[in-house]
C-alpha positions as CSV (number, residue, x, y, z in Angstrom):
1,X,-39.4,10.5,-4.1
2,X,-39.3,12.9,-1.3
3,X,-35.8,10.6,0.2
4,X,-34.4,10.8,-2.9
5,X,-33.7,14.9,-3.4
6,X,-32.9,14.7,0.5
7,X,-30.1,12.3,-0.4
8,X,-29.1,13.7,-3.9
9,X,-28.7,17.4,-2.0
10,X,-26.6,15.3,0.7
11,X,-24.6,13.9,-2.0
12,X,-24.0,17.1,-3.5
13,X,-23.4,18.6,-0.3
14,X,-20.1,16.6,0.2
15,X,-19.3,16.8,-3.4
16,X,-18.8,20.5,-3.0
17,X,-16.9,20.0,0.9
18,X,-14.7,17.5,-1.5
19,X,-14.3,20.2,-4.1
20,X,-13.0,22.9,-2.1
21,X,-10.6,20.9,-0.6
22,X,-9.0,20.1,-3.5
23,X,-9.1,23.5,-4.5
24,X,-7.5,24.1,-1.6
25,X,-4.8,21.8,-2.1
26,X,-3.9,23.0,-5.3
27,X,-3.6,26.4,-3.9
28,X,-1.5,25.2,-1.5
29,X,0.3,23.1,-4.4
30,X,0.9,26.2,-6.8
31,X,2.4,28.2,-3.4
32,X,4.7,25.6,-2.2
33,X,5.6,25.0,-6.1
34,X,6.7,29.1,-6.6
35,X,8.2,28.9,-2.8
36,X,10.0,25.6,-4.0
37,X,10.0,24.4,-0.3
38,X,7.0,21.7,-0.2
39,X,8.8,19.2,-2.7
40,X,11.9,17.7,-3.4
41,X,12.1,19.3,-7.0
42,X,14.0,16.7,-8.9
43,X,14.3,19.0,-11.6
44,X,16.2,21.5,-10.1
45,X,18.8,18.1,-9.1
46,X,19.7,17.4,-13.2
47,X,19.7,19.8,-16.2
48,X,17.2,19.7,-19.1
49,X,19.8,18.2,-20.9
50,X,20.6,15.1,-18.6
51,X,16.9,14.8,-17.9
52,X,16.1,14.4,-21.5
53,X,19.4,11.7,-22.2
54,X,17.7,9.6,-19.1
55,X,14.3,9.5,-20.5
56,X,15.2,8.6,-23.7
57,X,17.5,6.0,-22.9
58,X,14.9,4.4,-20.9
59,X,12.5,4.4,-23.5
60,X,14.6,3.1,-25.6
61,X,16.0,0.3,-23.4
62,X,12.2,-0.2,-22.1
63,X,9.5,0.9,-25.0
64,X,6.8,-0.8,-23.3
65,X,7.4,1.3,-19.8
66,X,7.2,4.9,-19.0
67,X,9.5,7.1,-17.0
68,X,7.7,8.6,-13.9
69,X,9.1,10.9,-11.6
70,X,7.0,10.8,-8.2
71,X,7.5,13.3,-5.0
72,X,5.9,13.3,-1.7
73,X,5.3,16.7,0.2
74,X,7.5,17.3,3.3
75,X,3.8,16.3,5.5
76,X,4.4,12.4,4.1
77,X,7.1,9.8,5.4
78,X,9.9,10.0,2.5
79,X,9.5,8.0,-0.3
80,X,12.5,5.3,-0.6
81,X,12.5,6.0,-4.3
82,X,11.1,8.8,-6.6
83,X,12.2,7.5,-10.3
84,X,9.6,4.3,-11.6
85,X,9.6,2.4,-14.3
86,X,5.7,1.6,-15.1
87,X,4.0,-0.6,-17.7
88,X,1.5,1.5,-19.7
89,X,-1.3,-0.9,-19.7
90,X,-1.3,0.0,-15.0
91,X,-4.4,1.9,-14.2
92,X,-3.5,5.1,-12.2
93,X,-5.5,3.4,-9.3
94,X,-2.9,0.7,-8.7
95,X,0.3,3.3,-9.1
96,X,-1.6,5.2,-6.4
97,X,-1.6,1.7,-4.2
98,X,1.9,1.4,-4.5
99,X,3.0,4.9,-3.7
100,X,0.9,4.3,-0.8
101,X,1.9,0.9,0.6
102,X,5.9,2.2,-0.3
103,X,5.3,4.8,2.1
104,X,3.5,3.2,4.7
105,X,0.4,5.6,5.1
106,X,-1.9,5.2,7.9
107,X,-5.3,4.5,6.7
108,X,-6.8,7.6,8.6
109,X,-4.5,9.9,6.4
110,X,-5.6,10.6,2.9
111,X,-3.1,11.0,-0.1
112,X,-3.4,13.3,-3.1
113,X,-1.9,12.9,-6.2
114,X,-1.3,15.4,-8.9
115,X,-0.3,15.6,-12.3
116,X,0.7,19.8,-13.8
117,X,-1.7,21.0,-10.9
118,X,-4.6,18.7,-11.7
119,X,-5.7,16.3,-9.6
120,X,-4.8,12.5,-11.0
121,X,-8.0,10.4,-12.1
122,X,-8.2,7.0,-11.0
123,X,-9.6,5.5,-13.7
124,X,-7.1,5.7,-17.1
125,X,-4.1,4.0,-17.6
126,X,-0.7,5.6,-16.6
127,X,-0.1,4.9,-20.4
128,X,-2.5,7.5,-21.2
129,X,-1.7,9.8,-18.3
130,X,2.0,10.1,-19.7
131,X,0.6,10.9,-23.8
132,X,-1.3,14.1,-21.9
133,X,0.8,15.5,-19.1
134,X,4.7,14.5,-19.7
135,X,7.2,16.9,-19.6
136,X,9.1,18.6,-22.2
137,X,12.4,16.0,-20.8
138,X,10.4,12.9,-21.4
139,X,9.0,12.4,-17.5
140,X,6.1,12.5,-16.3
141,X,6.0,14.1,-13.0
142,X,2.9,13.1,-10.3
143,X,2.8,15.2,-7.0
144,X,1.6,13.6,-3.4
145,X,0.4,15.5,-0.6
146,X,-1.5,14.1,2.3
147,X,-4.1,15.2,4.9
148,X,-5.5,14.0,8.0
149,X,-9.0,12.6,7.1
150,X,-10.4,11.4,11.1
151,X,-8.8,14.2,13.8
């Protein structure tokens, strides 16, 4: 019995190390966000107006598919493409795969992925992701940032 609080207060230990790092990161986030410098901010690239005509034209050329829009902080190798076109039925888990092997992460390096300042959870589908958190254009919008996990 004894074993088991010395490894629950271990476990709960690195849950709160884990927590304030992601706190941490969504300060750093909301900063870069106000400075504008941390992201390429595809909004500022097209109008409401054109964002809005995109979206809707791809859900209506795609119903089953949802319009992401995904950008890497400066500290990741650039992403070949930001816009994707995913099947709602893709578990966040697998979108975060891709992202990854697209940009060729080292293993040691972690990735974060956020969604309106929240960080994403793995386990839903991107189908409900989009219902919650998509943008008044018809986007959803998921931010990556990376840190060095090992050194």
């Amino acid at each position: 019995m004894c074993l088991f609080y010395i490894y629950m207060e271990y476990v709960v230990k690195n849950m709160k190390k884990v927590q304030r790092n992601i706190n941490c990161k969504l300060k750093e986030i909301s900063e870069n966000k106000k400075e504008k410098r941390d992201f390429s901010d595809y909004k500022t690239k097209y109008t409401l107006e054109e964002r809005k005509n995109q979206a809707k034209s791809i859900m209506e050329k795609y119903p089953e598919r949802y319009p992401i829009i995904c950008e890497v902080s400066q500290q990741l190798p650039s992403l070949d493409k930001h816009k994707y076109l995913i099947p709602g039925d893709l578990k966040s888990e697998t979108f975060i795969f891709i992202i990854r092997k697209r940009i060729n992460l080292p293993s040691e390096q972690a990735m974060y992925f956020f969604i309106n300042n929240k960080v994403l959870v793995c386990s839903t589908t991107m189908s409900q992701l989009y219902e919650r958190h998509k943008d008044e254009d018809g986007f959803l919008y998921i931010y990556a940032c990376a840190e060095s996990t090992f050194g």
